[in-house]
C-alpha positions in Angstrom: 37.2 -4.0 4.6 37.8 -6.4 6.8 34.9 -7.9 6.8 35.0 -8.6 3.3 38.5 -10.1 3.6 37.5 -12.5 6.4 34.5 -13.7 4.5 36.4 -15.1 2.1 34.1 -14.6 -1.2 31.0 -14.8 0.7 28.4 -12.0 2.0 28.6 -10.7 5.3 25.1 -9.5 6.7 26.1 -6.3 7.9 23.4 -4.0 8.7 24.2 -0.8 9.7 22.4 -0.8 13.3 25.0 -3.8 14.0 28.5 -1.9 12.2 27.2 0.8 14.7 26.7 -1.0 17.8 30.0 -3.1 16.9 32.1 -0.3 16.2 31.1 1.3 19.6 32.0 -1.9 21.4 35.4 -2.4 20.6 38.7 0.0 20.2 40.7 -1.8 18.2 38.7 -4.2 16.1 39.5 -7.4 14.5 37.6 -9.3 12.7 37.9 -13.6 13.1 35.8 -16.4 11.1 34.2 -19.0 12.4 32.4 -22.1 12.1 29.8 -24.3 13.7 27.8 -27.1 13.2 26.0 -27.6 9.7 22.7 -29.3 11.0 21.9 -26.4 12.4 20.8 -25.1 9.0 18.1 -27.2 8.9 16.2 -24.5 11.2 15.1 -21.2 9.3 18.0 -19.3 8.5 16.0 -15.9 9.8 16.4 -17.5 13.3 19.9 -18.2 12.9 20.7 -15.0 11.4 19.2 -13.0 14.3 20.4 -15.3 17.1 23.9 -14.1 15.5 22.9 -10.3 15.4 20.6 -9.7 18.6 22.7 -12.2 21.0 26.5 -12.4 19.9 26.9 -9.7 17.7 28.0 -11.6 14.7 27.7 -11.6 10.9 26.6 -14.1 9.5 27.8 -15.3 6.1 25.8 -16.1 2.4 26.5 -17.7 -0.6 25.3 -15.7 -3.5 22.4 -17.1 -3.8 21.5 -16.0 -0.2 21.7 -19.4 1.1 23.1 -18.8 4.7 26.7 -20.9 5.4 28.1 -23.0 8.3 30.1 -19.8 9.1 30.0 -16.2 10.8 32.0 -13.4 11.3 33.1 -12.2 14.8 34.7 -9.1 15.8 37.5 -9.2 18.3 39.3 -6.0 20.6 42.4 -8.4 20.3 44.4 -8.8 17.6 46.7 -12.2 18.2 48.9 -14.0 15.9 46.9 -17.5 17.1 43.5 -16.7 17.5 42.4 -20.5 17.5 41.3 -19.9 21.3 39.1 -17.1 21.1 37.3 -18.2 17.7 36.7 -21.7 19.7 35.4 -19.8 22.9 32.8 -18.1 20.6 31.7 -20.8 18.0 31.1 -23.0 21.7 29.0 -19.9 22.6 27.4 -19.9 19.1 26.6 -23.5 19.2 24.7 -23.4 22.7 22.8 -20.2 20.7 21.7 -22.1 18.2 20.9 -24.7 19.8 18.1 -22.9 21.8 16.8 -21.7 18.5 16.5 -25.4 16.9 14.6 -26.6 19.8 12.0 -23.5 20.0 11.5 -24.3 16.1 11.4 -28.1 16.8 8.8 -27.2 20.0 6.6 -25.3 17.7 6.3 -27.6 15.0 4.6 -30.2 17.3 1.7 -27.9 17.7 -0.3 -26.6 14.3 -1.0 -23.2 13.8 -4.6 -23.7 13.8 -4.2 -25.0 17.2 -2.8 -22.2 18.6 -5.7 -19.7 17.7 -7.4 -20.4 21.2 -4.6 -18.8 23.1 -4.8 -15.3 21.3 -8.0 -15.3 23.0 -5.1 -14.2 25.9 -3.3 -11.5 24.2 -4.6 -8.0 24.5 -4.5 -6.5 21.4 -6.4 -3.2 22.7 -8.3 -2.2 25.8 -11.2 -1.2 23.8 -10.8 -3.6 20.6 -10.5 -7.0 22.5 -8.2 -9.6 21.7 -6.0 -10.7 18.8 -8.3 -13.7 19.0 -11.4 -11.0 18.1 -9.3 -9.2 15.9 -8.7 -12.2 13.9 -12.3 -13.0 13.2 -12.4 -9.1 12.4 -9.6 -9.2 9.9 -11.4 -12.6 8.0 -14.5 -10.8 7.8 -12.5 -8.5 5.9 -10.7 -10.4 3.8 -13.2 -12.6 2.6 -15.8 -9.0 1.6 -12.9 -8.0 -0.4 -11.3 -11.0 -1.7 -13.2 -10.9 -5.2 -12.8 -7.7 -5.6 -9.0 -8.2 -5.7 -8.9 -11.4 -7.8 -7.9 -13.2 -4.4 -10.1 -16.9 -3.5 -12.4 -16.2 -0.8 -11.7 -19.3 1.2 -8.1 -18.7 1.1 -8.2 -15.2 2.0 -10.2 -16.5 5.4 -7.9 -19.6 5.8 -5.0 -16.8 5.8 -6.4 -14.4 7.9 -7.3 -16.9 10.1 -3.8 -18.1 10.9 -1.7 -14.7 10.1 -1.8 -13.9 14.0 -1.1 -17.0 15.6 2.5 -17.1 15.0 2.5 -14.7 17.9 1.9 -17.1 20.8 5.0 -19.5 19.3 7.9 -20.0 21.3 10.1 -18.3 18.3 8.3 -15.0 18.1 8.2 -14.7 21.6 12.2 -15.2 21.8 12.2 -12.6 18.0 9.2 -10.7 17.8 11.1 -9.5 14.2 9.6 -12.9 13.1 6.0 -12.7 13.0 4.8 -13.5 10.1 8.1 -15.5 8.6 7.6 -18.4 11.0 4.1 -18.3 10.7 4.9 -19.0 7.1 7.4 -21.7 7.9 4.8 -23.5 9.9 1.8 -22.9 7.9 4.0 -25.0 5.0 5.0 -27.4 7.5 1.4 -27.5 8.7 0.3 -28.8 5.1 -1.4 -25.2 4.3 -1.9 -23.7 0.6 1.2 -21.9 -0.5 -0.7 -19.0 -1.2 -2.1 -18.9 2.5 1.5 -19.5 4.0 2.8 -16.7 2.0 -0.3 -14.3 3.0 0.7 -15.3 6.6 4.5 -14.0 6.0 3.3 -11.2 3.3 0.4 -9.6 5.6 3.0 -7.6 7.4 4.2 -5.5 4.2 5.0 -3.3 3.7 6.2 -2.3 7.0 7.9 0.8 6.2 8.5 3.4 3.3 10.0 1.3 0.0 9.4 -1.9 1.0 8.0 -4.4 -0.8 4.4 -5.5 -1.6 2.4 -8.6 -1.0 3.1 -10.5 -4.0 -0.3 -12.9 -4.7 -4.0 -11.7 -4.6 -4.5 -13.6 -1.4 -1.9 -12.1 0.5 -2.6 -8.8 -0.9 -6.3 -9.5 0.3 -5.4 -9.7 3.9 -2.7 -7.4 4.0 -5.0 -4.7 3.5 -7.4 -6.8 5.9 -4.8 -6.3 8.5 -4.9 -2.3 7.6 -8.2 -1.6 7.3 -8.8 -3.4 10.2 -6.4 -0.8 12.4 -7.7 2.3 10.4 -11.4 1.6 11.1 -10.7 0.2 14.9 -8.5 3.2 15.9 -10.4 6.1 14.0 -13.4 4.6 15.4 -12.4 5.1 18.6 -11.4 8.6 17.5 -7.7 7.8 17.9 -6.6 9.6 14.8 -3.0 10.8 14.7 -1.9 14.6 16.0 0.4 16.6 14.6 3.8 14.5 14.5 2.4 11.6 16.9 1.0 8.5 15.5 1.9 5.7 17.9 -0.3 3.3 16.1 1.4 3.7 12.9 -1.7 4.8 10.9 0.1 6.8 8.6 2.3 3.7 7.4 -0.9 1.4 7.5 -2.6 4.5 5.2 0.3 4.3 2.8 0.4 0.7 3.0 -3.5 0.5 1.6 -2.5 3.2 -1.1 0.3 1.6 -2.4 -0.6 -1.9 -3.2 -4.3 -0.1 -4.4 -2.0 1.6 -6.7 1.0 -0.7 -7.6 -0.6 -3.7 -7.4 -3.8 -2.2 -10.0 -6.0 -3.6 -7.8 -10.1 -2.7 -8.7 -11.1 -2.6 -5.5 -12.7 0.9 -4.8 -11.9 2.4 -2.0 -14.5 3.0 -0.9 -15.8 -0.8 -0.6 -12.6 -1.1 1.6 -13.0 1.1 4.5 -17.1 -0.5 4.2 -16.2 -3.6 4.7 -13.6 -2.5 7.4 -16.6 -0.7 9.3 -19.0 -3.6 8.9 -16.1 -5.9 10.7 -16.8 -3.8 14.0 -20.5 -3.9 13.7 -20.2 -5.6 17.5 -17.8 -3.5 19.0 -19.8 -0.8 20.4 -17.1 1.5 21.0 -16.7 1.9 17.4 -18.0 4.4 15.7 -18.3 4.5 11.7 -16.2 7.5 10.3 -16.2 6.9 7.1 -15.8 10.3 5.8 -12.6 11.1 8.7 -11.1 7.6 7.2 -11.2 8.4 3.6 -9.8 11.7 4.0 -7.0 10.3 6.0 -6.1 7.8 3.3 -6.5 10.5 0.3 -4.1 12.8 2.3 -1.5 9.5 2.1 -2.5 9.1 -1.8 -1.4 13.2 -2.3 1.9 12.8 -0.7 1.9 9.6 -2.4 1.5 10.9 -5.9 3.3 14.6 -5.3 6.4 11.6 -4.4 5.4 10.1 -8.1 6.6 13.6 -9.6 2.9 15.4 -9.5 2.3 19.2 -8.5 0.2 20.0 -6.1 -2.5 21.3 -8.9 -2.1 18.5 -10.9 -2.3 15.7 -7.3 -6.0 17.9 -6.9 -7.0 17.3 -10.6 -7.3 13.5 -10.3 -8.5 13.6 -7.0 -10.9 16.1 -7.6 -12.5 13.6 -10.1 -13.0 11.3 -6.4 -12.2 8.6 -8.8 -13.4 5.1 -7.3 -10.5 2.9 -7.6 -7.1 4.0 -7.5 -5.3 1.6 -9.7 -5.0 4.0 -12.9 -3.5 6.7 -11.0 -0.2 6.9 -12.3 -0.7 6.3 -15.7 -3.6 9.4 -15.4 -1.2 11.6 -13.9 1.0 10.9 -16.7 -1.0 12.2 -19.3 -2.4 15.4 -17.1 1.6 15.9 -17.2 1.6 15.6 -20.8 -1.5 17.4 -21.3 -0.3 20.4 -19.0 2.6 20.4 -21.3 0.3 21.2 -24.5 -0.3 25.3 -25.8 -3.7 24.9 -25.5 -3.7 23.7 -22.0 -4.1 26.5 -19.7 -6.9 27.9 -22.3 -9.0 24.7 -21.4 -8.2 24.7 -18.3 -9.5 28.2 -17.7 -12.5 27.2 -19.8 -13.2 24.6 -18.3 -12.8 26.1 -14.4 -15.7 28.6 -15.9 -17.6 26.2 -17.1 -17.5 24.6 -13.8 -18.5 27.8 -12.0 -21.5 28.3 -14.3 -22.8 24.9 -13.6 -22.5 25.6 -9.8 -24.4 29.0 -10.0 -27.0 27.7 -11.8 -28.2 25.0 -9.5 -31.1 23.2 -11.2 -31.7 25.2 -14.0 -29.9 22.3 -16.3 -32.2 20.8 -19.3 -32.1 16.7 -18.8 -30.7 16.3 -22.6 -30.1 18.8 -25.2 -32.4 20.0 -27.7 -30.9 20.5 -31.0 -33.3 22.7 -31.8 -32.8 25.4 -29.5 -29.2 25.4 -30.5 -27.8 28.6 -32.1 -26.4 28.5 -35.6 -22.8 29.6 -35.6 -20.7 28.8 -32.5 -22.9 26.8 -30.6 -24.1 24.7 -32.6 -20.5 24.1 -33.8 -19.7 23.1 -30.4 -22.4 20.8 -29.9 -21.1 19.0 -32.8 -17.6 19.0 -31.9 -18.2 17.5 -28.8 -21.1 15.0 -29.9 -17.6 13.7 -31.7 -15.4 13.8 -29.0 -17.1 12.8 -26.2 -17.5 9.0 -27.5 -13.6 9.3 -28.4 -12.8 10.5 -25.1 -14.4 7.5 -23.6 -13.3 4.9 -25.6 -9.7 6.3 -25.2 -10.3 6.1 -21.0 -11.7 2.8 -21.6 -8.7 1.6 -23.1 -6.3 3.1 -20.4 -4.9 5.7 -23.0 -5.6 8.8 -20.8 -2.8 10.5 -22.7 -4.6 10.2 -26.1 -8.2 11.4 -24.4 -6.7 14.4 -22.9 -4.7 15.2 -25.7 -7.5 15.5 -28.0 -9.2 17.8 -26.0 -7.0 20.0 -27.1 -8.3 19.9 -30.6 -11.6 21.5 -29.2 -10.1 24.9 -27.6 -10.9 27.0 -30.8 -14.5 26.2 -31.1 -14.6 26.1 -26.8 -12.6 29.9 -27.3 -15.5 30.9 -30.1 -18.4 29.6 -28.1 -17.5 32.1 -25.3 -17.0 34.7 -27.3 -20.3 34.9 -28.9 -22.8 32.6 -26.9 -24.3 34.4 -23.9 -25.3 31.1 -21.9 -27.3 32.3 -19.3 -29.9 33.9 -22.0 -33.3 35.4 -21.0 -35.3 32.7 -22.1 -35.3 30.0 -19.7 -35.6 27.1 -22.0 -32.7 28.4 -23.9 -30.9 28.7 -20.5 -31.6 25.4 -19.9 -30.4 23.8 -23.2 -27.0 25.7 -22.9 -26.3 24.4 -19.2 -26.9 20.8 -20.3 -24.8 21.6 -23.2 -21.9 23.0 -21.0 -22.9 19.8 -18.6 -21.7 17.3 -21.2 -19.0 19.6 -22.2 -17.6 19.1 -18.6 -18.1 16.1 -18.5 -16.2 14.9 -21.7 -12.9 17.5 -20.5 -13.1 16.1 -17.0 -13.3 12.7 -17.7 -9.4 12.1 -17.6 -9.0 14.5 -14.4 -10.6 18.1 -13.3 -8.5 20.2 -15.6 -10.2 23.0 -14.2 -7.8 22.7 -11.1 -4.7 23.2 -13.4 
């Protein structure tokens, strides 16, 4: 409260790590305004903010549009009826603050980014990995393989992955390691880089922990899951894979991270092309070791807790992934309609029918016909199935082409009499082999048309 009196109409930027830590340094607070000098906010207001929080414990003030203002906030133990000495000892301790920070951003600027990229040649990034400098050529490998794939330009996606580290060896990051990446983007712009690259330098980071936000453009989205890949592959190459509730490398969040802008961002990049092209980054690294399959397990397990979060059961999570589908982009809107379609009568009928069917086909092995012959059909129930699904099946695709999951699965439903009838009086694994055969490629495309959405089997 009285922060919000002191500020006068303006926003105090109070996090609660800092409320905390104040609280506990004071007994009886009260809270002063002051001022200092307005050319200071020629330097990013990021610095000054943090200068304020991590140095002097102050709150800084916005306007509402964000815009930080020539004042801060300052919590005192003395309550005074003239407090004109105390706010003056702190703004003079303020000013000599920010003046430090306005000459590291002043120092850095001298020097392009570009320029910089020798030195992290000098920062160990991991005993066995190399440098950031060798990471850096790992992560625009990356980024340029899957660039197209996620609408991103290819040069771009380099030229950003090439600069995204080398904030780390300015004079600003090294005082505020919380500003990798944002100065990187301040000097990229400064620097006379793309927009696009200067926001993949700031964007590459995200997001760095659960709700945060996603890269925005196709670049930056392009090298943010660079950046990921590049610590899933190095780390569970070297067979550093997390145990139990340990995970110092943060794969979990960097597994998470490559889900969710797969899957919010409805990129078409499969999956599977991204932890490739991740490998194929390390293909001088001898201590790495492909595992692809260890990888992609990793990063489904993140996409089941990611989707069981989206409101999917546990059977209906396994249904889509069953289906191992090769990009992940239409994963909500398929869940969706397996909700809706697990909502219908004649669900759990199919669903059962279909989890035979499934069983059959596995028993059988090899037995299958390569197409089925119409004239080994039965009259009666299986031919009547034959036809009902020669009419489905091309509705059920176009439907899936179209993204309207919901409409394919729902008029699946329409089939369970004639899928109910065909049970009932077809024996399909018959004496006669070619019969055999002709029913198993008939149940084949039957399966295939009802699992085209998701395995409903697993419902």
């Amino acid at each position: 409260a009285q922060l919000a009196k002191a500020a006068q109409g303006a926003r105090a930027i109070a996090p609660d790590a800092l409320l905390d830590e104040v609280a506990s340094l004071v007994e009886w607070p009260v809270v002063y305004a002051g001022t200092f000098d307005p050319a200071f906010l020629a330097v990013p207001q990021e610095c000054l903010i943090l200068t304020m929080q991590q140095n002097q414990k102050y709150f800084a003030l916005t306007d509402a549009a964000g815009r930080i203002r020539a004042r801060f906030l300052l919590v005192s133990n003395l309550a005074t009826e003239d407090p004109a000495a105390i706010v003056a000892g702190n703004e003079r301790v303020l000013r000599a603050r920010l003046a430090d920070a306005k000459f590291f951003y002043d120092q850095d600027r001298r020097q392009r980014l570009d320029a910089r990229l020798p030195k992290l040649a000098t920062v160990v990034y991991h005993n066995k990995l190399g440098s950031q400098g060798e990471r850096v050529m790992r992560l625009r490998a990356i980024a340029r393989a899957i660039a197209p794939a996620v609408g991103a330009d290819p040069v771009l996606a380099e030229r950003a992955a090439t600069l995204a580290k080398a904030d780390l060896v300015t004079d600003m990051v090294g005082e505020f390691p919380e500003l990798q990446g944002t100065m990187g983007r301040y000097y990229a712009l400064h620097d006379g880089e793309s927009p696009a690259v200067a926001d993949a330098v700031a964007q590459h980071y995200w997001p760095r922990y659960a709700g945060d936000a996603l890269p925005e453009g196709p670049v930056a989205q392009a090298v943010a899951l660079a950046d990921k890949l590049e610590t899933l592959a190095g780390l569970f190459g070297l067979g550093q894979t997390p145990t139990g509730d340990k995970d110092p490398f943060g794969l979990r969040r960097a597994a998470l991270g490559v889900v969710r802008i797969l899957v919010e961002r409805k990129l078409a990049l499969p999956l599977a092309d991204a932890i490739a092209a991740a490998f194929a980054a390390f293909h001088a690294v001898a201590a790495v070791k492909p595992a692809v399959a260890e990888l992609e397990g990793f990063i489904l397990d993140r996409l089941r807790g990611y989707l069981r979060e989206q409101g999917g059961t546990a059977n209906q999570v396994e249904a889509l992934i069953a289906r191992q589908p090769s990009t992940l982009a239409s994963l909500p809107e398929r869940l969706a309609a397996v909700q809706a379609f697990e909502a219908l009568p004649e669900a759990a009928a199919l669903a059962a029918a279909n989890k035979r069917i499934v069983n059959i086909l596995k028993k059988s092995g090899a037995e299958s016909a390569p197409a089925v012959d119409r004239a080994l059909l039965a009259d009666g129930a299986e031919h009547d199935l034959y036809l009902a699904f020669q009419t489905l099946g091309p509705a059920v695709d176009a439907s899936c082409d179209a993204g309207d999951y919901a409409s394919a699965l729902k008029a699946l439903a329409t089939a369970k009499p004639v899928v109910d009838r065909y049970f009932d009086d077809v024996m399909v694994m018959a004496d006669d082999a070619a019969v055999r055969a002709n029913r198993l490629a008939l149940l084949s495309g039957v399966a295939a048309t009802m699992n085209r959405v998701a395995d409903i089997s697993k419902l």
